[in-house]
N, C-alpha and C positions, 0 to 999 in steps of 0.2 A: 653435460648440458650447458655449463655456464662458457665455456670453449664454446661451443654452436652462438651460442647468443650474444657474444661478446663480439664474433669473427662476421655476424649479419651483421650488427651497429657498427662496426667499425667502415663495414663494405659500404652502408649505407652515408655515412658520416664526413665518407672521404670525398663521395660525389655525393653531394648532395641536392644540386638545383638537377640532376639526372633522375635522383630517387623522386624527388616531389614532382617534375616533368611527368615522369611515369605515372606516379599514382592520380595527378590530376587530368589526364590521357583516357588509363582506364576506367574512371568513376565517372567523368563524364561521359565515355560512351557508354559504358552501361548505363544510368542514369535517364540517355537520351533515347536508349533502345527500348526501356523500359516501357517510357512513356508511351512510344509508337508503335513497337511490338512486342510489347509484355501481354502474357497470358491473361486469362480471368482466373478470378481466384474462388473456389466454392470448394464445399461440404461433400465430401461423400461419409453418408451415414450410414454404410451399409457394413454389417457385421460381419464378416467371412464365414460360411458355414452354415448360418443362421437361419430358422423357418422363412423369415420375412426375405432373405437373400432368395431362396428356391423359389418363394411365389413371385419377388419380382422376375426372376430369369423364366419363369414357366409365362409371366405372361410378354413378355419381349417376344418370346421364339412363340408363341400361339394366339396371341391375342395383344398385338401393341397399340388396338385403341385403347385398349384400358391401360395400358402400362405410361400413357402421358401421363405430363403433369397435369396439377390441375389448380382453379382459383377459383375464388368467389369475388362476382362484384356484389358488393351490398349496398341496400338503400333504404334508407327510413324517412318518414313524415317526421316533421317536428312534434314537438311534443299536444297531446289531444288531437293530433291530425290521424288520417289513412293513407298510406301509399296509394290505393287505388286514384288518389285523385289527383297524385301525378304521373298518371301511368306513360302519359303523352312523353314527357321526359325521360322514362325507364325505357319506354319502346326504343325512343332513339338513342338510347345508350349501349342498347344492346345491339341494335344495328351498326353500329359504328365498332364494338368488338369483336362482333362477325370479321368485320376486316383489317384487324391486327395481324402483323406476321405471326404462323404458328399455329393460331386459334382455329381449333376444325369443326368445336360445335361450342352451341350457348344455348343454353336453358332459357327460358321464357319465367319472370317467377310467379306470373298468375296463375299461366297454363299448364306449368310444371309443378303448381300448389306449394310452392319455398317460401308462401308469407306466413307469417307466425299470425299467432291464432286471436292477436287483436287487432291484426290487420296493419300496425303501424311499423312494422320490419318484413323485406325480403329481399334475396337473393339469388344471383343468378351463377348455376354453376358453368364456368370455363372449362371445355380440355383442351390440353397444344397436343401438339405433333411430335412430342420427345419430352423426355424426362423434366419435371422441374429445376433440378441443378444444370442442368443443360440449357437455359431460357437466356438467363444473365437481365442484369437490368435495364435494360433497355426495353424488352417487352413488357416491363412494369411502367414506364414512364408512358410509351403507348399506348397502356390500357388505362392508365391516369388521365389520359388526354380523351378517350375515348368514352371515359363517363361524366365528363362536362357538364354535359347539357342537364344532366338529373342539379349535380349541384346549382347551375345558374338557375332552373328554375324552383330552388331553394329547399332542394330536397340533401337529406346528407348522404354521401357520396364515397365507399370506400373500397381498396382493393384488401380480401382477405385469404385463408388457404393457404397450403402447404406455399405452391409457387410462390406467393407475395411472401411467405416467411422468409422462404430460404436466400430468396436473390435480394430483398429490400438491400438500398445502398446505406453505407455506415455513416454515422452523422458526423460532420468534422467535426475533432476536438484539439483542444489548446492544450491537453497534456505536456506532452512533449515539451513546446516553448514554457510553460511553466514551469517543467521542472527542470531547462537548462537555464534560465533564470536563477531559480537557488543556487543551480548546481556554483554557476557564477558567484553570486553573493560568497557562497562558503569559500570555494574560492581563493574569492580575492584576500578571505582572511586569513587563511592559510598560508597562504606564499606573500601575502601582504604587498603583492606589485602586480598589476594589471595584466602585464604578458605572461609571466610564467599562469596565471590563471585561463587565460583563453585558449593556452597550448592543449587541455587537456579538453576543451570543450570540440575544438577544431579536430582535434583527434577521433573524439565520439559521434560528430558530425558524419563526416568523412566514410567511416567505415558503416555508421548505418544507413549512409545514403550507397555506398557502393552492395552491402551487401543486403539491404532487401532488394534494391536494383535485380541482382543476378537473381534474388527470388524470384520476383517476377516475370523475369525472364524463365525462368525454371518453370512456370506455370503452362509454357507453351507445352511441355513433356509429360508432365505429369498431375494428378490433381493436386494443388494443393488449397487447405483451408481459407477461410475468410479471416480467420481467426490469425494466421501468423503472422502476416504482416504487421498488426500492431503486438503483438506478444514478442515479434523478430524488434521492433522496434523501444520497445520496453528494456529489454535485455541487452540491446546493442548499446542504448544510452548509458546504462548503468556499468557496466564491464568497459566500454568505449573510454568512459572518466575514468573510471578506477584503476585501468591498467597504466594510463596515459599520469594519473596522481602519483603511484606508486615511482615508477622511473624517473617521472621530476622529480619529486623529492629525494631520492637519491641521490639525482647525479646533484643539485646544489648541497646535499648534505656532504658528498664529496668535494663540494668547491670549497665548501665553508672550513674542511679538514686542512686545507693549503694545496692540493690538487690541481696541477691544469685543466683548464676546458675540455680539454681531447681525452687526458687520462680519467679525470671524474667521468665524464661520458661512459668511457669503457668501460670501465669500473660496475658504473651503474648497469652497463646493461648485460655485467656478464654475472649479477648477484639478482637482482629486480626484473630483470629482464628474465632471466630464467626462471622466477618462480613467476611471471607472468605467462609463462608457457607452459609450466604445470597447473597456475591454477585456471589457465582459459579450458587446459588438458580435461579436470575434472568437470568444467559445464558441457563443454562438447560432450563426453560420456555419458555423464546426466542427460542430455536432450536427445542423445543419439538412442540410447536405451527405449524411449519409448515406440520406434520403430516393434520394440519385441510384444508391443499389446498386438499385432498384428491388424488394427485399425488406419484405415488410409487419413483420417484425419487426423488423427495425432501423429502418426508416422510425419506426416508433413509438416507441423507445426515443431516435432522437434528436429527434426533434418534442415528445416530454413533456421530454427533459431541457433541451432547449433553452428551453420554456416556461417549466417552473420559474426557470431563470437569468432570463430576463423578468420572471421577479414580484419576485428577491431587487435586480434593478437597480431594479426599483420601488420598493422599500422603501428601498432607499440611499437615493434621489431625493427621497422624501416622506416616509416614516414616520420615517426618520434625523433629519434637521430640523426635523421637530418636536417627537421624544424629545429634540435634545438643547436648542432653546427654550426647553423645559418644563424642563428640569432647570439651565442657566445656572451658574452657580458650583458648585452641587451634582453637577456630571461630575467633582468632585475629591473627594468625597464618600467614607469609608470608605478613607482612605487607609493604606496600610502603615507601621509602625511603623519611623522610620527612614531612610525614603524621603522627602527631600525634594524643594526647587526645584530643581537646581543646574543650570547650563548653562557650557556649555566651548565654544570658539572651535573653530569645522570643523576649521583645521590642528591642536588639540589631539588630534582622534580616531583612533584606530588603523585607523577603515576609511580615513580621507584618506591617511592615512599609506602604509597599505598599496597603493590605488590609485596613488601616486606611485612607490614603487618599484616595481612591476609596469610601468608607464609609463617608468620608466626601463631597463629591460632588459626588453621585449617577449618577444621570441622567444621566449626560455628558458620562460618561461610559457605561452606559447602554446603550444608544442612538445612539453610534459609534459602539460598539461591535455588537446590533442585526442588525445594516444597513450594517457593511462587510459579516456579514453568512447570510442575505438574499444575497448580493448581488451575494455572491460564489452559492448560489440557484438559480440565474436567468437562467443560461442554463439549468436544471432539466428541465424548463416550454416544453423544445425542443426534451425529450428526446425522442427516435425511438427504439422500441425493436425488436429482431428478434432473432431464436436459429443459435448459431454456426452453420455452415457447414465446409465442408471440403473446401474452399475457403480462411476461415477465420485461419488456420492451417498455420503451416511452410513448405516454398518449397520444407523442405527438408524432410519433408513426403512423400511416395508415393501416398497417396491418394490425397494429396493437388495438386501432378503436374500432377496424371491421369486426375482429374477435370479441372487443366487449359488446358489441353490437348484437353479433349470433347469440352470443350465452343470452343478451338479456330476452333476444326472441324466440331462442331454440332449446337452450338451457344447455349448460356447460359441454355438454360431450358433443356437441356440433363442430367444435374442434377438435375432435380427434377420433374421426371415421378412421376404421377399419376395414381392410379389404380380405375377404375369404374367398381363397381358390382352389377351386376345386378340379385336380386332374383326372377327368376319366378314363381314361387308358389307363388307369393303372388302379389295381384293388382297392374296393373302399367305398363310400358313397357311389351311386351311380345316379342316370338322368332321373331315374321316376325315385328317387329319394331326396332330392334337393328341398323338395318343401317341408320334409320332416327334418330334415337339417334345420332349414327354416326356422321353424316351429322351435327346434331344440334350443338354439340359441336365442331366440325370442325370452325363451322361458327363464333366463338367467335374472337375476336381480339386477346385475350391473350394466344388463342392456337395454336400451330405451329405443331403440325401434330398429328392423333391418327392413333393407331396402327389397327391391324389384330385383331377381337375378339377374345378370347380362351374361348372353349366352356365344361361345366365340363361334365364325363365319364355319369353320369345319366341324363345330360342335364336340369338339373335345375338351371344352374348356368352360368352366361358370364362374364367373364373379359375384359372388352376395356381401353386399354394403353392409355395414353395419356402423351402430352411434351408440357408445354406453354413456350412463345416465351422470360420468364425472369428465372431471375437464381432463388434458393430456397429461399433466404432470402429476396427477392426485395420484397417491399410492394406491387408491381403490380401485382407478384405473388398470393398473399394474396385474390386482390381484384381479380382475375381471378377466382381464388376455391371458392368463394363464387356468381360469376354468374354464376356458372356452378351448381353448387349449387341447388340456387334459379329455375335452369331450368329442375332439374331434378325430375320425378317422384317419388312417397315415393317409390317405391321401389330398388331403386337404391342410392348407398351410396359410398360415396369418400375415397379410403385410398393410403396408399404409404406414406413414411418416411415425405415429405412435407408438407402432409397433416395432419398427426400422430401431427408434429410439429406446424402446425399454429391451432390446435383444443388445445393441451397443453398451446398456448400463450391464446388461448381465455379464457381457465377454468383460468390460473392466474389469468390476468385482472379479471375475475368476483369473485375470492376466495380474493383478495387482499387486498379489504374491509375490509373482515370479518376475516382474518390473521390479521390486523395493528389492532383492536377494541381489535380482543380478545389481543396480546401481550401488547398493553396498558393498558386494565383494571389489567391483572396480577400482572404487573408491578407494576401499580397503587394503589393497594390491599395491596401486599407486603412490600412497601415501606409505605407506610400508618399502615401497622403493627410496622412494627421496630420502624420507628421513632416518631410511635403515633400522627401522624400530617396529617391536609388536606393539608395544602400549601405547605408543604415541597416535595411530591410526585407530583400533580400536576405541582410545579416549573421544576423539576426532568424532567416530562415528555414532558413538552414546548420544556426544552435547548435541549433535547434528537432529538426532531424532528429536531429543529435548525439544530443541530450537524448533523445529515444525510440527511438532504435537501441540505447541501453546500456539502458534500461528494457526492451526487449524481451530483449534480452542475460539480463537478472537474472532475467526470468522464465522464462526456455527455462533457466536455471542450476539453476533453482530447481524447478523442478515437474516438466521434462520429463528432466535429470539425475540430481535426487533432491540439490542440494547442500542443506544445512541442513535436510534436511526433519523431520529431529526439533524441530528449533527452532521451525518454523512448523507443527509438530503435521502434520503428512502420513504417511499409512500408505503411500503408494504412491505412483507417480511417472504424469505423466497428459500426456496428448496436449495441447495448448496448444487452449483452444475458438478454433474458426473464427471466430468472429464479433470474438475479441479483440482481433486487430492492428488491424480496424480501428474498431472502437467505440475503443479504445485511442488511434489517432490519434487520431482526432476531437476524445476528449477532453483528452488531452495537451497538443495544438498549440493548443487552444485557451484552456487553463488556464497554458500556458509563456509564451502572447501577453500576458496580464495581468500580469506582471511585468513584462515585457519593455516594455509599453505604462507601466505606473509608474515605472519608471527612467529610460527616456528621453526622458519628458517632463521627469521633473527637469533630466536631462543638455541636453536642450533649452532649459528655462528658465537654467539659469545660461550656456548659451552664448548666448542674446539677449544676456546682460548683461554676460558677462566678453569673448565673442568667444574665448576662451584655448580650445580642444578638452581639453589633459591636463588644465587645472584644472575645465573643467566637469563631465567625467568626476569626479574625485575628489570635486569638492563634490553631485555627483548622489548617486557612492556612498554618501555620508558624510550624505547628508540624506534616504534612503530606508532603509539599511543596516539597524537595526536592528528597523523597522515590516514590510519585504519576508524578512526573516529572522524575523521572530514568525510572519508570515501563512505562511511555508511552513514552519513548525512544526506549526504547526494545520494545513494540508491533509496533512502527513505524519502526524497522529497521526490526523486522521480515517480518510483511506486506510487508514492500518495495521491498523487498529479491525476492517475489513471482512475480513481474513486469518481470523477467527473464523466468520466467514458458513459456511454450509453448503454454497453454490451455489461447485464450482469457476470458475465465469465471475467471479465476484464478490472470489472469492480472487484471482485474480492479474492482476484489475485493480486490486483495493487494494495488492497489492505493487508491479505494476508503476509505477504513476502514484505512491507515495509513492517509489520508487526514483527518478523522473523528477522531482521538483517539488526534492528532495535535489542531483541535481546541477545540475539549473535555478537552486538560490540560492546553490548555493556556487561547482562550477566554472564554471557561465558567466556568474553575476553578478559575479563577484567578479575571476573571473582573466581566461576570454576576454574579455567586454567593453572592459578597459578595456585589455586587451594587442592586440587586434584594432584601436580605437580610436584609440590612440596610435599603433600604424603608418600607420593609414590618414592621422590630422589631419585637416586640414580638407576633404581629399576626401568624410568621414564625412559631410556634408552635400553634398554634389555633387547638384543637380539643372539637368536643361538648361534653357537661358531659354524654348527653344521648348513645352516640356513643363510648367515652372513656370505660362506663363498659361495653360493648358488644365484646370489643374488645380482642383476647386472649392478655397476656403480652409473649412478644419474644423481647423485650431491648434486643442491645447490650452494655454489662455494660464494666466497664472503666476500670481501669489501677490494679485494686488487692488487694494489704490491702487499709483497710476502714481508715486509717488515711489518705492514699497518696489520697484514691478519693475525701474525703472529706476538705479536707487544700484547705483553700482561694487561689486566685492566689498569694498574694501577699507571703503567705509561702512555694510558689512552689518552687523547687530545682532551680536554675539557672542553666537549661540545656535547651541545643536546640538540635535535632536531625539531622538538617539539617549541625550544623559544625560538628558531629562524625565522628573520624573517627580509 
């Protein structure tokens, strides 16, 4: 592998204004396709297999007035007022929605009786002509424009319903620029000179504008979520720097050795370069993995994020090596006032240091470090999953205050209609039973009123509305749809957005098994190739669990207890989204591999050459230390950046995964590694003879000419990377 990745830097390196010609070629036209003919980006929430899947396909092929979407315009008097007495205003709001593209009928809310029962809230129900996900935002912006006239004559005015949930547009945020900010600041303190710092920004740039690009382009084909675009962007930034930090600082750590420009380059890209290809290897796998929940939204979320990380390895690979050709001497360029050359011998550094007494009393270290990430895992044991609603949104949505609007005139479960269908061709309920159906589910405790049947045009077909008595996301909810459930005839099947959603929680929970197995054996595999070792990949995938058992911990602390929630700006305490634990693994396991793959290749290279396990440990740690600590600076201040986002999914994946990437650098780089390590000795490499030839070789090999990899330590240069600057 290190021959592949040396033989692409070099190609890249030799032409270089060709290489960056090209890459600024194809990012801009992607980039500007994007913009003009890039897909829409939406939610398919529908479960394969699932009750709610059958009723919606039964009513598409028999009855697709009911299978639109649908919305509510809502309107309230101010407060001690009655809507009736700007009815004048509602009337012409609703006439003006009559003629939105789409819209094929609207409810009246007087004559339709949608005012709640003190007269100062109602609502008019919207159908379109096609699916909710199907609308895009645009007919929200028309149907915005279209109830004016209620607000100008001082009434409040809001769009709410599934349709206004799923298409509302995303609020822009500063994330991003915030956290390429830090990323800058660190930085600069790292490489202590202007340019070598913006090489890695420019890098992370680049590939996340090229590769959400072709996502979106990709939208033209197939669904993809709301959601990846910024999770593809999150991810591109973080890996974009890190791959881009990791090869800079090589290849100056190879100038700093006495090294030419051409040869440290190569050098660098045929040891850093190549475990930047195994560790992009193990995200792509992690996000590619989630395709196996068989859910189209996650499928899509990890297929574009995993793309994006393809284009930022890209850019390590070629566009890195030829920025840094081109620039030659000038990567020291704009240096800080102060900051010079200086270099200190490995055993002068406090990480060598500290690795050695750790090494020298194992346990103790080990025994405190796994008792605090269990203990940041004890509220995991509590965690409560539920999907977003429009509840869970900012006030200053409109869907978010249509909904507090219904609850406070309808009472919670106005959000979260049910639709019951019922097929009569086929055994089961028939026409003259429908009202003891009716009746049946009436009688539930968890229901609070069912509607008027709607009967389809050839009469094979009945839809009965229903509204129980809790909001969408209440667990009570949950346990309502499944006694109504359990009460209903096969031929009759549950759908409506609620329901869409709690059949989506259930396939998780039952796929999430078989997601966490298969991304550990990959992992497992992978890393068991590289570094030719049983215990090294198994250890790997322990601390890994560790590492996001306490990140789930912090976030079940944090959002579903309500701890700091002033700190991190939260009104209110929120059901953890389904989809998080494991979009969360995915990303975690695969982002904790990339360290974990840069450390022990060090630890591997100085074990070629010392043979000593605690000194190779120490001069691993002591020769990644402060490069693997910048880079999880920059993934924690990006992550953090996203706590600002509006979309809760997005919130407390940037909590959780900067909670995660935190104790991935401190406690398991720092203390379990090298206390796990020293116990084990040289078992650390135990591979069997039988299993060693079976195995293909993909080593990532070391530092370049055969003298520098082969010189004992004690003829190493006295250099540390960690004082460069």
């Amino acid at each position: 592998m290190n021959r592949f990745t040396r033989r692409i830097g070099d190609m890249s390196a030799r032409r270089p204004w060709a290489t960056i010609s090209a890459w600024v070629f194809v990012v801009a036209l992607v980039v500007a396709l994007a913009g003009t003919a890039g897909g829409s980006f939406l939610d398919d929430f529908v479960a394969p297999g699932s009750q709610s899947e059958k009723a919606m396909d039964l009513l598409e092929q028999r009855f697709p007035e009911a299978a639109g979407g649908s919305a509510m315009a809502v309107f309230a008097a101010q407060e001690g007022q009655q809507l009736d007495d700007g009815r004048a205003a509602v009337d012409a709001a609703v006439t003006r929605i009559v003629e939105v593209p789409h819209v094929v009928a609207v409810s009246d809310p007087f004559t339709a009786g949608t005012v709640s029962p003190d007269g100062r809230i109602g609502f008019a129900d919207i159908v379109f002509d096609r699916p909710s996900a199907e609308l895009g935002p645009e007919s929200l912006v028309a149907l915005t424009a279209a109830i004016a006239p209620a607000r100008e004559a001082g009434l409040l005015a809001e769009l709410g319903g599934d349709a206004a949930f799923i298409n509302a547009e995303t609020e822009p945020s500063t994330a991003e620029l915030a956290g390429l900010l830090v990323a800058l600041i660190v930085l600069v303190v790292v490489f202590g000179t202007l340019v070598a710092a913006l090489v890695p920004i420019v890098l992370a740039v680049v590939a996340v504008a090229g590769g959400v690009g072709a996502v979106a382009l990709l939208a033209n084909a197939m669904d993809i979520s709301t959601s990846a675009p910024p999770i593809g962007v999150m991810i591109g930034l973080g890996v974009g720097i890190d791959y881009a930090l990791f090869v800079v600082a090589r290849y100056r750590e190879n100038r700093a050795m006495g090294q030419d420009n051409a040869t440290a380059l190569s050098n660098a890209m045929g040891s850093s370069g190549a475990a930047v290809v195994f560790a992009g290897g193990t995200v792509v796998v992690a996000m590619g993995a989630l395709a196996l929940t068989g859910l189209g939204f996650l499928a899509s979320i990890g297929l574009s994020t995993a793309f994006v990380v393809l284009v930022a390895v890209a850019t390590a690979l070629t566009l890195l090596p030829a920025l840094l050709a081109l620039l030659g001497d000038r990567i020291d360029a704009g240096r800080l006032v102060g900051r010079g050359r200086s270099v200190a011998r490995v055993e002068e550094t406090a990480w060598w240091r500290f690795a050695h007494r750790i090494a020298g009393r194992p346990w103790p270290y080990l025994l405190v470090a796994v008792a605090a990430m269990v203990a940041l895992a004890v509220p995991a044991w509590t965690m409560e999953t539920g999907f977003p609603d429009a509840g869970d949104d900012s006030t200053s949505t409109t869907h978010r205050r249509a909904y507090d609007l219904l609850a406070e005139g309808f009472g919670p479960g106005i959000n979260a209609p049910l639709l019951l269908v019922v097929d009569l061709r086929s055994a089961g309920v028939t026409a003259d039973g429908i009202t003891a159906l009716s009746e049946r589910i009436a009688a539930d405790p968890g229901i609070a009123q069912v509607g008027v049947p709607q009967i389809a045009p050839a009469g094979d077909t009945v839809v009965l509305p229903a509204l129980p008595t809790t909001a969408p996301a209440d667990t009570a909810t949950s346990e309502t749809l499944a006694r109504i459930r359990d009460l209903m005839p096969a031929n009759v099947a549950i759908s409506g957005l609620t329901a869409m959603t709690d059949d989506l929680a259930t396939q998780l929970a039952d796929t999430l098994p078989i997601f966490v197995a298969a991304v550990l054996a990959a992992s497992f595999l992978l890393l068991l190739v590289v570094f030719r070792s049983v215990v090294v990949p198994l250890k790997a995938v322990v601390m890994n669990l560790l590492s996001i058992g306490a990140a789930y911990g912090a976030v079940v602390a944090v959002f579903q207890w309500g701890w700091f929630a002033d700190f991190f700006g939260l009104d209110q305490t929120y059901l953890i989204a389904s989809p998080m634990p494991m979009i969360f693994f995915a990303v975690l396991f695969g982002l904790s591999m990339d360290y974990e793959v840069f450390l022990l290749s060090r630890i591997r290279e100085e074990y070629d050459t010392t043979a000593d396990n605690t000194e190779s440990v120490a001069r691993g740690i002591a020769g990644t230390g402060r490069v693997i600590t910048s880079a999880a600076l920059i993934m924690t201040a990006i992550f953090l950046a996203f706590i600002a986002d509006p979309s809760p999914l997005l919130k407390m994946m940037g909590l959780g995964l900067a909670t995660a990437i935190v104790l991935d650098a401190t406690l398991v780089r720092m203390v379990l590694v090298p206390a796990t390590m020293a116990l084990l000795g040289r078992t650390t490499w135990w591979l069997p003879g039988w299993l060693d030839h079976r195995l293909p070789h993909l080593r990532l090999e070391t530092t370049g000419p055969k003298h520098l990899a082969s010189a004992s330590m004690h003829r190493r240069p006295a250099y540390e990377p960690d004082r460069l600057c």
